[in-house]
N, C-alpha and C positions, 0 to 999 in steps of 0.2 A: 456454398461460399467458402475462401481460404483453401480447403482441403478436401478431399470427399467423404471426410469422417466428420466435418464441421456443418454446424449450422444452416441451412437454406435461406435465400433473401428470405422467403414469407417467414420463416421463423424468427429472423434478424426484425422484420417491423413488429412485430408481435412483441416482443420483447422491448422493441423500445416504446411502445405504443403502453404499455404497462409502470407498475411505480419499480422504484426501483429493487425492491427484497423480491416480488412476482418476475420482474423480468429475471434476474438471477436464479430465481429457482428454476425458468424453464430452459435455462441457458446452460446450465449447469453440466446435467450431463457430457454436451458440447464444448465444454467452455477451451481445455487445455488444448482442443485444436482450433482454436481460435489464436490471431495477433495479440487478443486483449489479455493472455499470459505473459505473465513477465518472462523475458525470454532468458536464459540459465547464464549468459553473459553477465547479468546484471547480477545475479541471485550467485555468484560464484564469484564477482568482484567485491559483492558486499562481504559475502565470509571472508575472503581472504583481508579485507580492511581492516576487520573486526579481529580477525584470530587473534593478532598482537597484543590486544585488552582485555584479553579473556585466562582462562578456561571463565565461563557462567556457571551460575547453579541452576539457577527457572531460567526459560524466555516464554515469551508472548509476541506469539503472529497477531496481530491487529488488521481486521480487515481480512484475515487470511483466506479467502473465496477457496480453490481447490489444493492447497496447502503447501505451494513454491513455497512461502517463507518456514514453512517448519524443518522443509530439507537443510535449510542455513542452518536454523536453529539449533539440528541435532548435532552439527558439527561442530557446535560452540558448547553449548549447556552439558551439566554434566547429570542433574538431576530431575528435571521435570521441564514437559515443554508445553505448552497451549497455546490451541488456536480459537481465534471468538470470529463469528461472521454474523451477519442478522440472514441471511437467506438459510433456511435449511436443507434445501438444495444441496448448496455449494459443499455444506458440510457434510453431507452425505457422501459426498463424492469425494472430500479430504479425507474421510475416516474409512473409506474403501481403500484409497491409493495408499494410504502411510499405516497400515496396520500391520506387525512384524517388522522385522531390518534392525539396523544397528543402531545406537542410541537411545537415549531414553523416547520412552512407547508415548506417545503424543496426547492428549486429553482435548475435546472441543466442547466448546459453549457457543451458543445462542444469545447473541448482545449485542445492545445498539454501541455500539463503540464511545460515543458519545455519551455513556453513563452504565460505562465498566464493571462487574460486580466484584470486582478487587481492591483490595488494599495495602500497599507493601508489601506484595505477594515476587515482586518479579526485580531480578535483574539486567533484564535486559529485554528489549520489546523494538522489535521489526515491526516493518509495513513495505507494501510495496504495491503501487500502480493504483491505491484506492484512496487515494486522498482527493481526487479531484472528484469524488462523492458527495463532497463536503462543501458549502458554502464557503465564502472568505466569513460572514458571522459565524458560522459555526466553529473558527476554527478553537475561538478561546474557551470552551467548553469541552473541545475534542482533546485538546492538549490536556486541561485540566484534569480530564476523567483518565489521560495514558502517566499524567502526574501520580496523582494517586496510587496507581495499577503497579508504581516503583518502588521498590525498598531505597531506605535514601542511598546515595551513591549512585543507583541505576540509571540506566541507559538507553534512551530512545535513538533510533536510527532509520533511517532511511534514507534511499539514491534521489537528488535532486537535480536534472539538469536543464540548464543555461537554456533561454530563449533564442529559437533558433531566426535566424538573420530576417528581415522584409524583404531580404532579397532572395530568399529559398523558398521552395514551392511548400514545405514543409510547414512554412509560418502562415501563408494564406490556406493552407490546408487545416490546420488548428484553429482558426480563426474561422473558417466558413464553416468547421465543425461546430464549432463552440454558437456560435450563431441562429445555426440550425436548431440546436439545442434550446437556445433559449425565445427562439419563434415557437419551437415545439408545448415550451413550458408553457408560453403565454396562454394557446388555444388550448388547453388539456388538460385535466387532472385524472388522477395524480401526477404529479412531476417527475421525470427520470433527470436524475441531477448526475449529470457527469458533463465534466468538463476540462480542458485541456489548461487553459491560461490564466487560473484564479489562484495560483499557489508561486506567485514571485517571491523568490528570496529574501526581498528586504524586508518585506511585510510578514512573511512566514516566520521569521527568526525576532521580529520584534513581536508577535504572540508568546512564541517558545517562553523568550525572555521573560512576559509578564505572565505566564504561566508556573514560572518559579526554575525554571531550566536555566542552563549556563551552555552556550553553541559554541563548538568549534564545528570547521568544515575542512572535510579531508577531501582532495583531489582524486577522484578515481581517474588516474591516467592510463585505464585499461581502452579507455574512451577516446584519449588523444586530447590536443587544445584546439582552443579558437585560433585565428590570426592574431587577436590581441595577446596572446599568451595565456587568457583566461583559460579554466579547464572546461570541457564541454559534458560532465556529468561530474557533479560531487556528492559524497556521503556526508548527510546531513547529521552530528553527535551532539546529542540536548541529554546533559545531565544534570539529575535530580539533586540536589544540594544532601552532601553526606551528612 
């Protein structure tokens, strides 16, 4: 499937047919020739966002499966970067690909994201394409523990974009995925929780909010706009009260 270096359909239902830290681990290997990488467009318009608020001293990849976000990372931070995933898979394959190169040499941990083993350790904490891992309940606990994970002042970020039209195939294609998904949950356990349209804006930014975060939202107009003029991907900025 995808490529000839990627994943096979049997190994695609296998994986989803598993919870989610087992499917990731056997995905793993496979994974960066897979679609489900964030593609370097996005991971190259978040750094460039971000540079202007920076030099950092730590960052924290959250969710960092095979370690896109630490490449941002090194290009910001100036002293220390980690990345925490719960598959150890995934991590395997982060600390193969980012060991050596420039910047500071990367450190991984093994963590439910959801309950961090950090404390005011970080200035600055990326995510990217793993949030919709997470329930809409889950989210005020996930915020909480990337709360925590901040030196006050720091900086949560990650690319949010816009719900795409009912009139593009793209919206019924999210929607019969998200679907599928949740037929799948029903008959099955464990659950493979991912999903496409549980993370809207208004409700995501009013978690941040009672998480203890302050949001502004930057336009990444690497993306282009809507007809409305709205932009069609933003960088989502939740900081921690100095």
């Amino acid at each position: 499937m995808f490529t000839p270096q990627g994943p096979t359909l049997p190994e695609l239902i296998v994986q989803a047919l598993s919870s989610v830290e087992r499917g990731y681990d056997l995905l793993a290997p496979k994974f960066d020739h897979t679609p489900f990488r964030t593609p370097d467009r996005f991971l190259d318009a978040t750094r460039d966002a971000l540079a202007p608020l920076g030099p950092f001293a730590a960052g924290l990849d959250v969710c960092c499966g095979t370690g896109a976000g630490v490449g941002v990372l090194r290009g910001l931070c100036t002293q220390r970067i980690t990345g925490v995933d719960f598959s150890a898979g995934m991590l395997r394959e982060a600390a193969a690909r980012f060991g050596g190169g420039p910047g500071p040499e990367p450190g991984w941990v093994r963590a439910d994201a959801r309950d961090l083993p950090f404390r005011e350790e970080f200035d600055l904490a990326v995510s990217f394409g793993a949030f919709g891992h997470f329930l809409p309940s889950e989210r005020p606990e996930l915020f909480a523990s990337i709360h925590r994970s901040l030196r006050p002042g720091g900086l949560l970020a990650f690319p949010l974009g816009a719900p795409p039209s009912p009139r593009t195939p793209l919206h019924w294609m999210l929607r019969g995925f998200d679907a599928v998904m949740r037929v799948r949950n029903l008959v099955r356990r464990p659950a493979f929780v991912m999903y496409y349209r549980t993370w809207p804006l208004g409700p995501v930014r009013a978690d941040l909010v009672r998480a203890g975060f302050t949001v502004e939202l930057l336009p990444l107009e690497a993306f282009g706009r809507r007809p409305d003029g709205s932009p069609h991907w933003r960088l989502v900025l939740a900081r921690r009260a100095a």
